[in-house]
N, C-alpha and C positions, 0 to 999 in steps of 0.2 A: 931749149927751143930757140933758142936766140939765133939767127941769122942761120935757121937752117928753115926748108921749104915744108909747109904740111904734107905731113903722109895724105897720096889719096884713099879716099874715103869710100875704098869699093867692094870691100871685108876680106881682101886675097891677104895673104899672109907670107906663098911662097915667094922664096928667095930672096925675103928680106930679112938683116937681123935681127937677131932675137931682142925683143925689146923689153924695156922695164916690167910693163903688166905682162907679159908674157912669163917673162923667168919668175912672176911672183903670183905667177896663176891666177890673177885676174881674168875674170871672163869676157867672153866674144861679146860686142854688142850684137851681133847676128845671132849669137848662142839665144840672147835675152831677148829678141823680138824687136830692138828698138826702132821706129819709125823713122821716116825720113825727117818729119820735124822735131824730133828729140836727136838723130844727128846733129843736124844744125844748131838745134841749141847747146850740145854736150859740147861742142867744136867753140862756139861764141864764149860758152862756162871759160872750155881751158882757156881759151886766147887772154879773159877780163883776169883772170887767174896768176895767169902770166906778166899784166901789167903789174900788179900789184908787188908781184915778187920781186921784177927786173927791173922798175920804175921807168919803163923805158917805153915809148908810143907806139912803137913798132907793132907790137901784139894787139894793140888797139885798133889798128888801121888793119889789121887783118882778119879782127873780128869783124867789123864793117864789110871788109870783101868777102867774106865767106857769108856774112847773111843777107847783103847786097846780090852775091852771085845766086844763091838760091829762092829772093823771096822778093828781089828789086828794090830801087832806091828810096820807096815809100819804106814798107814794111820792115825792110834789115833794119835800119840804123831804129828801130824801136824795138826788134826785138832785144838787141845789145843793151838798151837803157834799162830794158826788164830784166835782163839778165844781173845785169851791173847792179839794179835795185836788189836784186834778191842774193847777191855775193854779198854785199856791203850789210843788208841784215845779219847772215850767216856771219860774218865777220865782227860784228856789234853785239852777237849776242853768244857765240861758241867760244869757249874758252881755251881748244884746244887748235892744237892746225890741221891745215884743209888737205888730203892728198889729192892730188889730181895725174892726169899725164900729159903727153903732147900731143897737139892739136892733128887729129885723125887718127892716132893711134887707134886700130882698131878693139884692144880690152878696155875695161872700164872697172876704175880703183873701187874700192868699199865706198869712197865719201862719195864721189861722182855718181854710184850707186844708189847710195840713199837720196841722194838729190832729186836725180828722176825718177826713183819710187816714189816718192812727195807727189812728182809735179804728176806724176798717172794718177794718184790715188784723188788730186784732188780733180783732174780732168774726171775723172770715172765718180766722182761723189761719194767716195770710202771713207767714209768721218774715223773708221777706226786705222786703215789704212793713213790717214793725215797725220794721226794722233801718234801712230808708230813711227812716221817719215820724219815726222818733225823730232820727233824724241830722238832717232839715229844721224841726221841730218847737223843737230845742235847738241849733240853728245850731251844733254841733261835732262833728268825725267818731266822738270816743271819750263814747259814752254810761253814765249810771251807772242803778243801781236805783231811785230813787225816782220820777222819772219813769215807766219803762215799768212800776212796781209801779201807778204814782193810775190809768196809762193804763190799763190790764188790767183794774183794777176800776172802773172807769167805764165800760168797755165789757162787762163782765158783766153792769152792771146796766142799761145801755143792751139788751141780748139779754133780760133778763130782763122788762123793762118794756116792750117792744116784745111778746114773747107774751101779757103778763098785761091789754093794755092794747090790745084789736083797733083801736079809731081814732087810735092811734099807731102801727101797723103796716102800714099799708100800701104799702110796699116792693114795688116789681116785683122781679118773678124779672130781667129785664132789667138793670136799675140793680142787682141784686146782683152779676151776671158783669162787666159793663161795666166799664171800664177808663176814668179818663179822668185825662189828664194834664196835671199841676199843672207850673205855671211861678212860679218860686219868686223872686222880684224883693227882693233885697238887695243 
């Protein structure tokens, strides 16, 4: 990702090469319904993702302008610190490594999957859907608190910013019930 521009974010596919989650059959975030503020925040994920790997500010400062560009100079730069709070649990408490892709890639890895299976199940009140996210999420059966505490409030203020913020909102009634099942490849 380093010094190259985000793919836009607008789920077209033709004419671009075939990219990592592509060739490895990772699904459409359009396949999977995701909303426009689980864009945003998958986008923020890769970018804090990317500092961690490349040690480098650049992907920091971009996470800021993509959640600044869609949510303004209030709202972005918190939702990044939520984000950032709920890497840094996954990171404290997973023992394994995280896969992810580039920022607007439109597929979405297994981990990056289980992530926002978590963050729906805990916006939608699925106590067994949590119990499942967090267990795929932190690859071990016995989970602890600071994970489902970052996840909880990342997804409050994901509900929060999704009403406050009608062109990040639009979420079908459809893709809210819908059900779709992740295949978790480790």
């Amino acid at each position: 990702m380093r010094n190259k521009a985000p793919k836009p974010n607008n789920g077209t596919s033709a004419g671009e090469d075939v990219c990592a989650g592509h060739a490895l059959g990772f699904p459409l975030r359009s396949e999977l319904g995701f909303s426009p503020i689980e864009n945003v925040t998958l986008d923020v994920f890769r970018a804090v993702c990317e500092v961690y790997t490349s040690g480098s500010a650049q992907p920091w400062e971009i996470a800021l302008k993509i959640s600044e560009d869609h949510l303004g100079d209030g709202d972005g730069p918190v939702l990044v610190a939520r984000v950032t709070a709920l890497l840094r649990a996954l990171r404290a408490e997973r023992k394994i490594g995280f896969s992810y892709l580039s920022i607007g890639c439109q597929h979405v890895s297994p981990d990056e999957l289980a992530v926002a299976g978590l963050l729906k199940a805990v916006r939608s009140r699925d106590d067994y859907g949590i119990q499942r996210g967090l267990m795929l999420a932190l690859d071990k059966p016995n989970v602890t608190t600071r994970t489902q505490s970052a996840a909880r409030t990342l997804a409050a203020l994901q509900s929060q910013l999704a009403a406050s913020h009608p062109d990040t909102n639009a979420e079908t009634p459809e893709f809210h019930e819908q059900t779709v099942q992740a295949i978790y490849l480790h």
